[in-house]
C-alpha positions, -999 to +999 in steps of 0.1 A: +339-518+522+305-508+538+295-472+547+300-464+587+271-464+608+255-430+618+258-432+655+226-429+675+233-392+681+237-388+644+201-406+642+182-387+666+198-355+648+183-367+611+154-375+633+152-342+645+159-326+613+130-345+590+108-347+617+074-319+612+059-325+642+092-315+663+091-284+640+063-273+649+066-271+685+095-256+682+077-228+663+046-234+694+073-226+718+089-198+706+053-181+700+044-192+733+077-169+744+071-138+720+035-136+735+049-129+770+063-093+761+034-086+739+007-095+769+030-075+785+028-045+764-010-047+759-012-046+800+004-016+799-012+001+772-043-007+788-032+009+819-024+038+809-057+040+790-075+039+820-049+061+841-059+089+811-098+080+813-092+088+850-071+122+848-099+133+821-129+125+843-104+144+870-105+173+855-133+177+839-156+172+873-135+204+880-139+220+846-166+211+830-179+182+815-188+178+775-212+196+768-246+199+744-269+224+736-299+217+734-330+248+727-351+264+733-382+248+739-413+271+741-443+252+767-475+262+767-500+242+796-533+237+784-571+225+800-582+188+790-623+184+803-628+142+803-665+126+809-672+111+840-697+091+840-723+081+875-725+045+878-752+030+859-760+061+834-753+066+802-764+100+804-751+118+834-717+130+836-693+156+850-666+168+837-631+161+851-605+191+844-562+178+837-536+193+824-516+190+786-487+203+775-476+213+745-439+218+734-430+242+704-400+243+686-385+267+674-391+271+634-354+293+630-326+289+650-292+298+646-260+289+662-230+305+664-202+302+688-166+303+698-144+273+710-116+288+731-091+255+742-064+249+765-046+224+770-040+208+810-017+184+825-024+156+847+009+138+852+019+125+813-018+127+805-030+159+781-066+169+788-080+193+765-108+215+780-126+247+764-145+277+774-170+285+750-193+316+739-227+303+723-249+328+707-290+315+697-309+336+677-343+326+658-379+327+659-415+309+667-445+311+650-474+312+669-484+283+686-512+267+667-537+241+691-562+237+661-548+201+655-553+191+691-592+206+694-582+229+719-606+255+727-586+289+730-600+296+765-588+263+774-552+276+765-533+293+796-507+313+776-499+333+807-486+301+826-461+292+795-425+291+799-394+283+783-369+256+785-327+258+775-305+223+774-274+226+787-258+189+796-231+206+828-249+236+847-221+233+867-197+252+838-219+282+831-196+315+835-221+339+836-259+344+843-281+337+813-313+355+803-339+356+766-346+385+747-378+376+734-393+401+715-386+437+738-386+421+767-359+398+790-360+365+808-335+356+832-330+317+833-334+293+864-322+262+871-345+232+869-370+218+842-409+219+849-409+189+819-382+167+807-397+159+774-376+175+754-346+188+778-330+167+803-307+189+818-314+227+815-332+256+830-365+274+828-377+308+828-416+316+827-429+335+796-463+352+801-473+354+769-510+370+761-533+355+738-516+366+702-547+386+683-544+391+644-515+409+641-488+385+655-471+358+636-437+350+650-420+356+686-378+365+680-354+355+706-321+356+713-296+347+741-258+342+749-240+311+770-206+317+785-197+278+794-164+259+805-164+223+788-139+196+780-133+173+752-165+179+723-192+204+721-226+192+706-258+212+695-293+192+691-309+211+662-345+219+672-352+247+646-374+238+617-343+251+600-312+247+622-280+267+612-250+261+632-210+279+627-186+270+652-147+280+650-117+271+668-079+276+670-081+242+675-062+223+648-074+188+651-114+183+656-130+153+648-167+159+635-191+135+648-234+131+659-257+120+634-247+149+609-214+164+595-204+199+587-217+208+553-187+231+549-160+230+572-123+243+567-093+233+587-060+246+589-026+258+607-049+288+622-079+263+633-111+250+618-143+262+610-173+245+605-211+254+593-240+225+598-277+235+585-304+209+595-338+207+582-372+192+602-371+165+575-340+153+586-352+142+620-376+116+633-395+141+654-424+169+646-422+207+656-447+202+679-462+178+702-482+173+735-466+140+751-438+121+745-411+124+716-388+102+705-352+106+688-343+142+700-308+132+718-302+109+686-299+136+662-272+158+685-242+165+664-208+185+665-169+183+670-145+163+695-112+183+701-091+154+695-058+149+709-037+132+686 
């Protein structure tokens, strides 16, 4: 007796069942499906992203944006005397006067500082903002023009000035002045020379013409600043030395160096930097442009985890 036939239903089943290819979209399919909940999820995660980019630039433009540090720079204007020539003479000239400056940096400076947080709302969105106390300390040597050929009547030491980086005037809690030396410089906003700073203020610094018996100028200063989010330090000083503590529990340490001690706990973190000249791709002194100064900023996010 010969075995029944399948039926046609039974053959499209065995079809169906040793068939790849119908496999295979079947699997396509049910991807195809599982991505639609996933697109969905990555919508809103990118939303809300961009809802907590906006409550962050919110407050901060109240606030005060992140901030960097970024000093001091010591100016000193100086006479240039160019040949002018007369037309057809290879002889007979006058002398056209301009201007140079030269920019000093500091060869000690020390950083210390304070990072107070809090911690504000904006709807579900955390945005953590700081007032900090900064204090600068360190020295200059005197400013040497010998390299340049500068005659030292030619150098108008009374016309120098000074120059402090701060990234959000906007934030500054109280006024700021220099000690230099035993005598004090109160700040004012606006740069006479980007250079160096891009954001800052200025004070003038009469200096006189140092004689014999002076080889370094000592400052110090104070910054009382609201900020939000990181706190960074550009380290000018031939030797820079930076300690900044928090209560804050979670930083994250970024800019082109890392602590070279730092210590974090249930209490806060502390962290201590120390930069040499060496480290950088820029000199201690110059008279045009410079290169490289924002690239070697470093210091702490307060991150929200």
């Amino acid at each position: 007796m010969s075995a029944n036939k399948p039926t046609l239903l039974e053959g499209i089943n065995n079809w169906i069942e040793r068939s790849i290819t119908i496999k295979l979209i079947v699997i396509g399919i049910l991807i195809a499906l599982l991505m639609i909940p996933v697109s969905m999820i990555e919508n809103l995660i990118g939303e809300r992203q961009y809802r907590q980019e906006e409550a962050i630039k919110e407050v901060s433009s109240k606030w005060g944006e992140k901030q960097t540090v970024t000093g001091i720079v010591l100016t000193i204007p100086y006479r240039i005397y160019t040949k002018q020539f007369e037309a057809g003479s290879t002889e007979k000239f006058k002398l056209i006067e301009s201007k140079g400056m030269a920019h000093f940096l500091p060869e000690s400076l020390k950083i210390k500082g304070d990072i107070l947080p809090e911690t504000r709302y904006r709807g579900i969105y955390e945005v953590i903002v700081y007032n900090s106390k900064i204090n600068l300390t360190g020295n200059f040597t005197v400013p040497d023009f010998s390299e340049w050929k500068v005659n030292k009547e030619d150098i108008d030491w009374g016309d120098a000035y000074i120059s402090l980086g701060l990234s959000d005037l906007r934030s500054i809690q109280d006024s700021i002045f220099v000690q230099w030396d035993d005598r004090k410089y109160f700040f004012n906003p606006g740069l006479q020379s980007t250079v160096v700073v891009q954001k800052g203020m200025t004070t003038p610094l009469p200096l006189k013409q140092p004689d014999s018996t002076t080889t370094k100028y000592n400052f110090s200063l104070n910054l009382d600043f609201n900020g939000s989010s990181s706190l960074n330090f550009i380290p000018l000083g031939k030797v820079t030395q930076v300690n900044i503590s928090s209560k804050w529990q979670n930083p994250s340490f970024n800019g082109a160096f890392l602590p070279d001690k730092r210590e974090i706990n249930s209490d806060g973190f502390t962290a201590d930097w120390e930069v040499l000249h060496l480290n950088r791709s820029y000199p201690q002194k110059f008279n045009g442009t410079v290169e490289g100064i924002n690239e070697s900023s470093c210091g702490v996010n307060l991150f929200a985890p």
